[in-house]
RODO-2510 file (C-alpha; in nm, 4 decimals, decimal comma):
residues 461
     n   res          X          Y          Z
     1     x     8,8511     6,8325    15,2144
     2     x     8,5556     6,6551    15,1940
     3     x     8,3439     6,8654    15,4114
     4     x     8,4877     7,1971    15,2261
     5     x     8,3643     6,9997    14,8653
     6     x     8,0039     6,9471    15,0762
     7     x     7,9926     7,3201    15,1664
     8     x     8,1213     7,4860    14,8305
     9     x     7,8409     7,2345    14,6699
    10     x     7,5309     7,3950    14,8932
    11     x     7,6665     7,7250    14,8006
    12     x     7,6352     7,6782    14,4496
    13     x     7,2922     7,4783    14,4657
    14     x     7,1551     7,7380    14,6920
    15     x     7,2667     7,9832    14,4817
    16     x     7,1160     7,8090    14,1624
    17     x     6,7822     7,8523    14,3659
    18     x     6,7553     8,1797    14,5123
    19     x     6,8935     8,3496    14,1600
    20     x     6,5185     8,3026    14,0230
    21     x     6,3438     8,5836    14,0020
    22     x     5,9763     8,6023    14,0350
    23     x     5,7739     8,8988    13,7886
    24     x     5,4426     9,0180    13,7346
    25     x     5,2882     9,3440    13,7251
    26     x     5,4453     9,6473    13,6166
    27     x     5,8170     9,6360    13,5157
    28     x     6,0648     9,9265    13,4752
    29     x     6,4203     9,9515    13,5258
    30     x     6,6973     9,6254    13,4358
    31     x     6,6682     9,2734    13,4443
    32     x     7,0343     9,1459    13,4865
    33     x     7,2299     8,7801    13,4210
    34     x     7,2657     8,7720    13,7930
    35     x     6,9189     8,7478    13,8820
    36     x     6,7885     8,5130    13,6334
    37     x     6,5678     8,3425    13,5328
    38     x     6,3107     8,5346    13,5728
    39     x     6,0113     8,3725    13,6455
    40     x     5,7144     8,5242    13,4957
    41     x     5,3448     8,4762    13,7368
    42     x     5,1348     8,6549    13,5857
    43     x     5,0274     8,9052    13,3304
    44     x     5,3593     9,1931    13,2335
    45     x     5,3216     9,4949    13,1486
    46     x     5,6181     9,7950    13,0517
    47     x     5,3879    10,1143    13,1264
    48     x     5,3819    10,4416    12,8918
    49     x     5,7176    10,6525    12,9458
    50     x     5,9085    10,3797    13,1120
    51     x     6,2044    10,1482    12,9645
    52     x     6,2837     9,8098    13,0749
    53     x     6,6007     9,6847    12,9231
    54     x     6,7197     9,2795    12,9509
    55     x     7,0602     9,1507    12,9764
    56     x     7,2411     8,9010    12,8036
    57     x     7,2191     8,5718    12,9149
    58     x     6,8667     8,6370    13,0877
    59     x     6,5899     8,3735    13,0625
    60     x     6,2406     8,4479    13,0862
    61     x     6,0219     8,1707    13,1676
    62     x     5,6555     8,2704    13,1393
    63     x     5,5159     8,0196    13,4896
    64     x     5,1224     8,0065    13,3201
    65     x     4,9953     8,1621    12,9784
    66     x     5,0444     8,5260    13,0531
    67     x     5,1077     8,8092    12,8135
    68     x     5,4202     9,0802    12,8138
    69     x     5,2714     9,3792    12,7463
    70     x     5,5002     9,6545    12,6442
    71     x     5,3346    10,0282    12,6106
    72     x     5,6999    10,2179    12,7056
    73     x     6,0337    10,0956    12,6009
    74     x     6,1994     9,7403    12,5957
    75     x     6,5518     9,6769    12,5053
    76     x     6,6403     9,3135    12,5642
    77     x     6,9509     9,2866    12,4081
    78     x     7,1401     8,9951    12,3887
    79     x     7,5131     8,8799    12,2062
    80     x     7,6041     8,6020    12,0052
    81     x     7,7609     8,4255    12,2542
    82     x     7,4709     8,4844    12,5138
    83     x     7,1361     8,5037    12,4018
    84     x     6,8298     8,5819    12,6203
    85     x     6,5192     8,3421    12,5888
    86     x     6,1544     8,3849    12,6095
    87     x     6,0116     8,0587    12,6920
    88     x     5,7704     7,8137    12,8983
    89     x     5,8340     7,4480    13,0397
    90     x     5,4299     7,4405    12,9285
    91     x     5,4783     7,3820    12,5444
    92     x     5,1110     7,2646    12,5500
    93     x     4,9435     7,5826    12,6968
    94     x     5,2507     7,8196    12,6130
    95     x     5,2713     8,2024    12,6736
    96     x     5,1123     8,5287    12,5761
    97     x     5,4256     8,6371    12,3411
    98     x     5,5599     8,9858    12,3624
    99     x     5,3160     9,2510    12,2598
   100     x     5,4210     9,5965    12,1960
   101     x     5,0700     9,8119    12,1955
   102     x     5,0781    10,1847    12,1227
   103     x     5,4594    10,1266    12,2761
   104     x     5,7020    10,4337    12,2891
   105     x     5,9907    10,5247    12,0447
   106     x     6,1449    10,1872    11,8841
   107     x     6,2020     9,9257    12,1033
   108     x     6,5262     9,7191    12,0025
   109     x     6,5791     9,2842    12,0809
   110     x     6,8681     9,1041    11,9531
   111     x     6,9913     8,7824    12,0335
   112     x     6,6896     8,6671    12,1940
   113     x     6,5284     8,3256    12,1275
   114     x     6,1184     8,3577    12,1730
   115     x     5,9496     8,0257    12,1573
   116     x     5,6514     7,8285    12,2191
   117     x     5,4273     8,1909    12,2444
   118     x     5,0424     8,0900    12,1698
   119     x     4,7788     8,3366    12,1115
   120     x     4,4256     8,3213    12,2643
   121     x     4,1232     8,4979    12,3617
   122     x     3,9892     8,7928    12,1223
   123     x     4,1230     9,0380    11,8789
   124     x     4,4169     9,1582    11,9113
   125     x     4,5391     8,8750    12,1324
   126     x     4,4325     8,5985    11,8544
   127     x     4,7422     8,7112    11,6475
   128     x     5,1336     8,6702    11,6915
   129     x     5,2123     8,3857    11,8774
   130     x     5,5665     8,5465    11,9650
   131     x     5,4837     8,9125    11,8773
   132     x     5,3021     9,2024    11,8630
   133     x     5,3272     9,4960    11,7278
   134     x     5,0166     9,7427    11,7363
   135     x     5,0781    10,0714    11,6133
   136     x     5,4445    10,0291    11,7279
   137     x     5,8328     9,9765    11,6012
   138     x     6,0627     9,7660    11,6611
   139     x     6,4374     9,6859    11,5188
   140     x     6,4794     9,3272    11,5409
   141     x     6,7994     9,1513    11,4873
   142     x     6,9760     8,7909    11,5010
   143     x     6,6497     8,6743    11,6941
   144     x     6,5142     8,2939    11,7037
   145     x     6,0915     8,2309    11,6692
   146     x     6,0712     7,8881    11,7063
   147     x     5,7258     7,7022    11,7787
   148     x     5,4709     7,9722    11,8176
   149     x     5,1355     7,9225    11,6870
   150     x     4,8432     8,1855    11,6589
   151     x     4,5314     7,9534    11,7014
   152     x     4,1443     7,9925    11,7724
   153     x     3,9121     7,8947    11,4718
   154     x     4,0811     7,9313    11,1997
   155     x     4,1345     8,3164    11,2663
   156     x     4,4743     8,3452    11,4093
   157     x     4,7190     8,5571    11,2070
   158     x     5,1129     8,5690    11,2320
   159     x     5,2025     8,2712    11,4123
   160     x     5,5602     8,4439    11,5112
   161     x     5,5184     8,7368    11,4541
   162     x     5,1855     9,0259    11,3929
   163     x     5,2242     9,3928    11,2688
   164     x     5,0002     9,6155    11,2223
   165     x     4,9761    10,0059    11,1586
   166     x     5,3804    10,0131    11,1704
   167     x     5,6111    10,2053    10,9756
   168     x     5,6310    10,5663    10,8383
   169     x     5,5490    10,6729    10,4749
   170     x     5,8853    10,8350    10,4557
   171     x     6,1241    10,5935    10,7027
   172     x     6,2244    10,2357    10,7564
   173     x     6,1175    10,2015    11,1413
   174     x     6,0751     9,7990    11,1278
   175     x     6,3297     9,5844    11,0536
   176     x     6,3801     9,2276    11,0937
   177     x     6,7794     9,1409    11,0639
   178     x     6,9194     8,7836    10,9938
   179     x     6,6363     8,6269    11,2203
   180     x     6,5154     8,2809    11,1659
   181     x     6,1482     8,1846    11,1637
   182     x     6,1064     7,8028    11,2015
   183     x     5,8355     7,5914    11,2754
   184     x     5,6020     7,8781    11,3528
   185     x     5,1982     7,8080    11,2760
   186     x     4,8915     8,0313    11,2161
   187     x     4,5559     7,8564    11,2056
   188     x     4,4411     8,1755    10,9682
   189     x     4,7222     8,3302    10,7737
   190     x     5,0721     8,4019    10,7782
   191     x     5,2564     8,0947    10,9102
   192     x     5,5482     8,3604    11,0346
   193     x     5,4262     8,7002    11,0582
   194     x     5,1371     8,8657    10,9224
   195     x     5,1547     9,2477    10,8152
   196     x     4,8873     9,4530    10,8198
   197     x     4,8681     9,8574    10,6514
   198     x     5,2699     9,8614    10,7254
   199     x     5,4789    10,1085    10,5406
   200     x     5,8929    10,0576    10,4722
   201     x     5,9268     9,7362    10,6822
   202     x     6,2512     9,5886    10,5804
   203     x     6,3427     9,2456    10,6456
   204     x     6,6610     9,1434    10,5156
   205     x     6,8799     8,8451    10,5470
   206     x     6,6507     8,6556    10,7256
   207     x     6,5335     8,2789    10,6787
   208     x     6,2049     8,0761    10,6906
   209     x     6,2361     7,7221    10,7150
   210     x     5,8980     7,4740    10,7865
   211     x     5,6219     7,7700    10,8818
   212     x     5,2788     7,6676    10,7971
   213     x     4,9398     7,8184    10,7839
   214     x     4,6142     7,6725    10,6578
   215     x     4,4518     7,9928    10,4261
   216     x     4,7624     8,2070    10,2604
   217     x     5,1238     8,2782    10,3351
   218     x     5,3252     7,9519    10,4663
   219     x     5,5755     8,2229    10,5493
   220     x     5,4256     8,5613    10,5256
   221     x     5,1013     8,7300    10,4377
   222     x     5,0920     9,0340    10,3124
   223     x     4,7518     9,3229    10,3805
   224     x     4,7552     9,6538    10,2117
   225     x     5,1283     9,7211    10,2876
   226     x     5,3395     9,9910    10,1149
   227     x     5,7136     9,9129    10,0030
   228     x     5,7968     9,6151    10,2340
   229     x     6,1296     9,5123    10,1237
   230     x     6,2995     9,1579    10,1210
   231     x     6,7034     9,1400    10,0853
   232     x     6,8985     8,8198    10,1245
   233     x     6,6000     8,6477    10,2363
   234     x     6,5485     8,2155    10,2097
   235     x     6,2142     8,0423    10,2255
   236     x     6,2282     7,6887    10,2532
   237     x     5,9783     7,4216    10,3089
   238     x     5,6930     7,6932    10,4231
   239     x     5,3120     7,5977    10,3301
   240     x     4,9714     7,6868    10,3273
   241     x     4,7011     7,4038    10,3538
   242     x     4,3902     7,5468    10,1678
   243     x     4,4888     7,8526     9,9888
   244     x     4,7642     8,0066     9,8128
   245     x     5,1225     8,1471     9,8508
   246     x     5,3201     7,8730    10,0428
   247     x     5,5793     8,1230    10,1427
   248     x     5,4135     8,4930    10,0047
   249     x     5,0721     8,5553     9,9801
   250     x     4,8695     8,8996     9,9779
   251     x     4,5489     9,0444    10,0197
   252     x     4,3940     9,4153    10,0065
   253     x     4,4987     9,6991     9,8039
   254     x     4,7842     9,8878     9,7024
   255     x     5,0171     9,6059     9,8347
   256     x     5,3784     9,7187     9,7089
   257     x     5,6769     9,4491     9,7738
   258     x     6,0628     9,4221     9,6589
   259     x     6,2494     9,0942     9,6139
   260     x     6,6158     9,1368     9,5913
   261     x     6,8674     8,9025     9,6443
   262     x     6,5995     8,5832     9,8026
   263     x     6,5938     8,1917     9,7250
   264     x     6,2693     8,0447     9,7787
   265     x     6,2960     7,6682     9,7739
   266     x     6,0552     7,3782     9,8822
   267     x     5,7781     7,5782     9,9502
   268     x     5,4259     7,4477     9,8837
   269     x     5,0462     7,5289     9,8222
   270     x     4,8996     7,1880     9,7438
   271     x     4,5622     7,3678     9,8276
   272     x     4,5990     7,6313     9,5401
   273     x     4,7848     7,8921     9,3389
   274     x     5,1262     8,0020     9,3509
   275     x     5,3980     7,7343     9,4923
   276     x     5,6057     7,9972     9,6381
   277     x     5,4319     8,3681     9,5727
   278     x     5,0378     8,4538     9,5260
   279     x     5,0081     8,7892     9,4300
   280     x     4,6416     8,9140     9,4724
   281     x     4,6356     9,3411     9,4431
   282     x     4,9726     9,3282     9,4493
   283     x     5,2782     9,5020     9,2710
   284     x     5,5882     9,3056     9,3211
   285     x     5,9313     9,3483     9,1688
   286     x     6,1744     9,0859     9,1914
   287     x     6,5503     9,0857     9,1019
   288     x     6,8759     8,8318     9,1034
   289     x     6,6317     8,5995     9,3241
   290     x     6,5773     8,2173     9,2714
   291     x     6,2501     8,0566     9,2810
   292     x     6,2793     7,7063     9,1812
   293     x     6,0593     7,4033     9,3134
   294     x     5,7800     7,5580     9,5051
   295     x     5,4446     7,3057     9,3755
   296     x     5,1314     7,4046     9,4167
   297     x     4,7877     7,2578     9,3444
   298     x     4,7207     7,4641     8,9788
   299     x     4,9845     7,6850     8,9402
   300     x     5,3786     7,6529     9,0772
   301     x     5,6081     7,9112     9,1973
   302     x     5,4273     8,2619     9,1420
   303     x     5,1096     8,3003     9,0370
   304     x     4,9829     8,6274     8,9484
   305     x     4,6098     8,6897     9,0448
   306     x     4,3319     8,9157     9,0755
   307     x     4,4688     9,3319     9,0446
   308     x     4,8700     9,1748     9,0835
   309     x     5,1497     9,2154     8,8811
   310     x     5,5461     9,1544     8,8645
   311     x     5,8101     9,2968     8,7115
   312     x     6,1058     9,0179     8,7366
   313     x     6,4567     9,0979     8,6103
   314     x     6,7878     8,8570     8,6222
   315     x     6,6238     8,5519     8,7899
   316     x     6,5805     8,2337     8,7840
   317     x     6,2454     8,0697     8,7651
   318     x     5,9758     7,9588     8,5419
   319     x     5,8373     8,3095     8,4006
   320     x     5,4741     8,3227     8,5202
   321     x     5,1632     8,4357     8,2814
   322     x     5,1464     8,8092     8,2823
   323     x     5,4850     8,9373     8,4197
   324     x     5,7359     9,1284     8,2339
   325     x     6,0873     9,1568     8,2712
   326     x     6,4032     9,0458     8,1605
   327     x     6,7660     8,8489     8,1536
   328     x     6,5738     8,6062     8,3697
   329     x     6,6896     8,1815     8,3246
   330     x     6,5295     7,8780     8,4143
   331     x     6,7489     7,6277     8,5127
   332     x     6,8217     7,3778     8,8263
   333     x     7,0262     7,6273     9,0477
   334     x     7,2398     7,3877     9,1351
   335     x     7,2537     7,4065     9,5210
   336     x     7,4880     7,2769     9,7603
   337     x     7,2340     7,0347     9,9910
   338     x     6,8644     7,1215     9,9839
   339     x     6,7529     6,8668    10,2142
   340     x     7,0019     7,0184    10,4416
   341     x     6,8712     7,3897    10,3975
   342     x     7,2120     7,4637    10,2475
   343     x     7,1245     7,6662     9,9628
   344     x     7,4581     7,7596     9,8578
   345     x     7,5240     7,7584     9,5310
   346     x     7,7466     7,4828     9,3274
   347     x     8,0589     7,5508     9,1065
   348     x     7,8515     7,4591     8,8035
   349     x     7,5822     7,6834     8,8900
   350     x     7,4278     7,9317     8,6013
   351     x     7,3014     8,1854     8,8780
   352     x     7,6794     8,2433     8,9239
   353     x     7,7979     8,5946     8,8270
   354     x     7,4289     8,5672     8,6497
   355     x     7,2548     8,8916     8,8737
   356     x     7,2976     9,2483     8,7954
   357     x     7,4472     9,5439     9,0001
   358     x     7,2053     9,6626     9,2815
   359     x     7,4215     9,8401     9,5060
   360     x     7,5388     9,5168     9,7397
   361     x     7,8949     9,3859     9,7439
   362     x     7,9673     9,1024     9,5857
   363     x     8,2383     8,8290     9,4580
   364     x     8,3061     8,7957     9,0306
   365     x     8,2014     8,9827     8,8091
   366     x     7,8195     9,0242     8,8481
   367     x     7,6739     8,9288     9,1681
   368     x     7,4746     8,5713     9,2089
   369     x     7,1345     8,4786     9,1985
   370     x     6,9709     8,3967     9,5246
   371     x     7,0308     8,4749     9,8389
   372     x     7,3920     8,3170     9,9009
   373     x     7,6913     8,4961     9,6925
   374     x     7,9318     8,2213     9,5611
   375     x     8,2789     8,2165     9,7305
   376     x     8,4893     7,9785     9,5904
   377     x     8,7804     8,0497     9,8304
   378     x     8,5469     7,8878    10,1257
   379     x     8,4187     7,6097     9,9283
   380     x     8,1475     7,3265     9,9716
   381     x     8,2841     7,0288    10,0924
   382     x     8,5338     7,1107    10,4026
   383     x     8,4373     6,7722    10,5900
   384     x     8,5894     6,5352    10,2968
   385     x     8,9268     6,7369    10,2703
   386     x     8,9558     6,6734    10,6003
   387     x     8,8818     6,3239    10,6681
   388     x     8,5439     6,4088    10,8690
   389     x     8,3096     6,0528    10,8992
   390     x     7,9749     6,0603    11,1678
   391     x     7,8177     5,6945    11,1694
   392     x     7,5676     5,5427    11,1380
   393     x     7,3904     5,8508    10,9714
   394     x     7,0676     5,7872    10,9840
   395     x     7,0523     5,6990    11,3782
   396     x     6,8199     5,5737    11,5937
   397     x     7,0163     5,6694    11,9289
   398     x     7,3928     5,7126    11,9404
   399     x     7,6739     5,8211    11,6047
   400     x     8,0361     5,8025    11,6216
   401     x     8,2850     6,0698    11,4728
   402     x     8,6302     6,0688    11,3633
   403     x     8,7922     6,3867    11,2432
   404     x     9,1774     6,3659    11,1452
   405     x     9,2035     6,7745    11,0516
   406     x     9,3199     6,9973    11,3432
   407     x     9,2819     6,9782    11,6896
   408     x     8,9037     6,9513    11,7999
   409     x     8,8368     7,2626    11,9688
   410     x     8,4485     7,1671    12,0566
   411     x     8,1506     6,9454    11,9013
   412     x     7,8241     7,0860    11,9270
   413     x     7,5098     6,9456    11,8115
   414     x     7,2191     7,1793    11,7203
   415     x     6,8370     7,1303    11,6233
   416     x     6,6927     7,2697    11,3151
   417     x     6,5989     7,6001    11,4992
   418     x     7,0070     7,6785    11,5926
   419     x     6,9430     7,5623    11,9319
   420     x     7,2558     7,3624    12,1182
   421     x     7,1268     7,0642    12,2549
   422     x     7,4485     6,8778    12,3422
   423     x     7,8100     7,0486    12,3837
   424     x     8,1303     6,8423    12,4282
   425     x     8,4510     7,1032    12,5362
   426     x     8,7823     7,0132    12,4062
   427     x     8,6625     6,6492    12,3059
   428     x     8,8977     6,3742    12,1658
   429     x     8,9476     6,3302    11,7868
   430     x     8,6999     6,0542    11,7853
   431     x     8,4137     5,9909    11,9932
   432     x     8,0548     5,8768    12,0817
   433     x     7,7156     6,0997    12,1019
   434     x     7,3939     5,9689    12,1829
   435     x     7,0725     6,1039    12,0577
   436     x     6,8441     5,8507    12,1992
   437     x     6,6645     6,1063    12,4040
   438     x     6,5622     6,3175    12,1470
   439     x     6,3043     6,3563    11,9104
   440     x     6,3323     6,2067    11,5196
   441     x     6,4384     6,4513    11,2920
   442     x     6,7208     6,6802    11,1492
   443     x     6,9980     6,8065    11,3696
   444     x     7,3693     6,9268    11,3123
   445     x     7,6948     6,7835    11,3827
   446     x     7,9309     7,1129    11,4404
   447     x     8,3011     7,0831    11,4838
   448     x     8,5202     7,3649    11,5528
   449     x     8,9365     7,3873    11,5460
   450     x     9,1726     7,6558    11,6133
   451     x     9,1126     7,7604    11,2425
   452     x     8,7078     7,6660    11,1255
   453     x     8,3726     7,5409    11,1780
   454     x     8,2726     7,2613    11,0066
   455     x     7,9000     7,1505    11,0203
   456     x     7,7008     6,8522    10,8626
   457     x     7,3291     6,7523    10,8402
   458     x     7,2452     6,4431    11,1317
   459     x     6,8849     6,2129    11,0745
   460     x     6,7838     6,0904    11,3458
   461     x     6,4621     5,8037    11,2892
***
């Protein structure tokens, strides 16, 4: 029995070794679960006419800084239960990021988790840490961009994520879908993604949580773009160091935007105008969105500057100089946990049934404010009705839990970007986790029964 144990073990570590892949060059054709990861040695490239499609579960780990150049077709698509990653063991040096350039039709990712991408070298290449997209589409859903940076003096744009030239004057070709942008930096603007002369980009039910930049858009910056629309969008805790807009800022011409159903939170310009929103040349038009809290150095929330105006109807905020509008309140919001980026809305909450009818489904009888519609029947507070404690909380290394609901299906603990770090199958009702090998800051505590999810906010010093 023993030697059979020995055997099956070689089996499955030789396996473990020969199922990496090595890529470089030109790639066509399908990169499948079975042969990952796929270990990427130099620079990639998806020529003209050609589609290279990814499966779920496939990891791409870039070996050295090289770039994934895409001028055909790429469909990496992923599922909820098994994402695909674009990554690098180098955090320091990172990768090229993904850069579509002239690429054909409209390339699709979902699921996929692209991280630590750095830009370098000369325009184009300075901009989108993660992404590119020259003169190209893409359809982007339920996708991660964690830790990507656009550096080099100051001039870096779009530290996830760089568009330019996309988009059709009569068509939505670009969308961004319930993505999260976290932790993402540009050394020039756009601490997210930078958009450049786009037309109809839509980006809808997505969040931005801690992107930075140093000179306009802690979130995203805006150039001479024509109906860009936002829908169910958060920013929270975005910034801009020296200038203005810590989540929105534009520049240009012409620049036309839509707000509809956003919270913008915690966002900061302590280097200028406009807390959350700086419009320069800019008409925006915002409606049943929150903007509440976002300081900045001389003027808070949105400012409205040279050529901009805003038309800003059933929202609540504090009005700024020269917009019009109407049915708009200014009052605390009333949200579930900030500090924990749970911006869902209180019982006693005046954005309640406070929005008018847009076209989007919602509960009562006038949709919310803000992003997050108010469901009473789910409520806010499922750990205390069912006995949930985590101790000590903050931690400097290891908690304890005790859950008397149902059955303990799995515990999970996640960083602030969604990614599972630790993951404890059919655990008792009570147990010990320890985080001492992991850096200080938030993470969540998930616990999941035969019936729900429950998750709470961890601090680890």
């Amino acid at each position: 029995m023993r030697k059979l144990f020995t055997f099956i073990s070689l089996i499955a570590i030789s396996t473990s070794i020969f199922a990496q892949t090595p890529v470089n060059g030109n790639q066509t054709g399908t990169w499948t679960a079975a042969n990952s990861p796929y270990q990427v040695t130099g620079e990639i490239l998806v020529p003209g006419g050609q589609t290279l499609t990814i499966e779920a579960g496939v990891e791409v780990d870039f070996q050295g800084h090289y770039k994934f150049t895409v001028q055909g077709n790429l469909q990496a698509l992923g599922t909820e239960t098994d994402s695909i990653f674009f990554t690098t063991e180098n955090q320091t040096t990172g990768w090229g990021g993904i850069r579509f350039d002239g690429s054909d039709g409209i390339s699709n990712l979902s699921y996929c988790r692209i991280e630590y991408g750095k830009t370098s070298g000369n325009y184009p290449d300075i901009h989108g840490g993660g992404m590119a997209l020259l003169t190209s589409d893409a359809v982007v859903s339920n996708c991660v961009f964690a830790d990507n940076e656009a550096t080099g003096n100051d001039d870096g744009m779009g530290g996830a994520v760089y568009a330019i030239n996309t988009g059709s004057p009569s068509a939505t070709l670009t969308r961004f879908t319930d993505c999260k942008f976290i932790n993402n930096h540009a050394y020039g603007e756009g601490g997210a993604i930078k958009f450049t002369s786009d037309m109809n980009t839509e980006i809808s039910g997505c969040e931005f949580i801690d992107n930075s930049c140093n000179y306009g858009g802690g979130a995203i910056s805006f150039y001479s773009v024509i109906d860009t629309k936002m829908i169910f969008c958060l920013f929270a805790d975005n910034s801009t160091m020296y200038s203005s807009g810590g989540a929105i800022h534009t520049l240009g011409f012409d620049n036309s935007l839509i707000f509809e159903q956003c919270t913008m939170s915690g966002n900061s310009a302590p280097g200028g105008d406009g807390g959350a929103v700086n419009l320069v040349w800019a008409n925006a038009n915002f409606v049943n969105s929150i903007i509440y809290d976002n300081p900045g150095a001389y003027s808070n929330d949105i400012y409205i500057d040279m050529g901009g105006s805003a038309e800003i109807n059933y929202c609540d905020l504090t009005m700024p100089s020269g917009a019009t509008g109407s049915n708009n309140i200014n009052e605390n919001p009333q949200f579930v946990d900030p500090d924990s980026y749970d911006f869902r809305l209180l019982e006693i909450s005046q954005c309640i049934d406070a929005g008018i009818d847009i076209g989007y489904e919602y509960v009562g009888e006038a949709p919310d404010m803000g992003c997050y519609e108010y469901n009473p029947s789910i409520g806010t507070n499922n750990f205390q009705s069912n006995s949930f404690s985590i101790f000590p909380n903050p931690t400097n290394g290891k908690i304890m839990f005790e859950f008397t609901g149902n059955r303990i299906q799995k515990v999970k603990i996640s960083d602030l970007t969604g990614k599972t770090i630790i993951e404890k199958p059919e655990p008792q009702q009570n147990g010990i986790i320890d985080l001492s090998g992991f850096e200080s800051g938030i993470y969540f505590i998930s616990i999941q029964t035969d019936e729900e999810i429950f998750t709470t906010k961890i601090l680890k010093e």
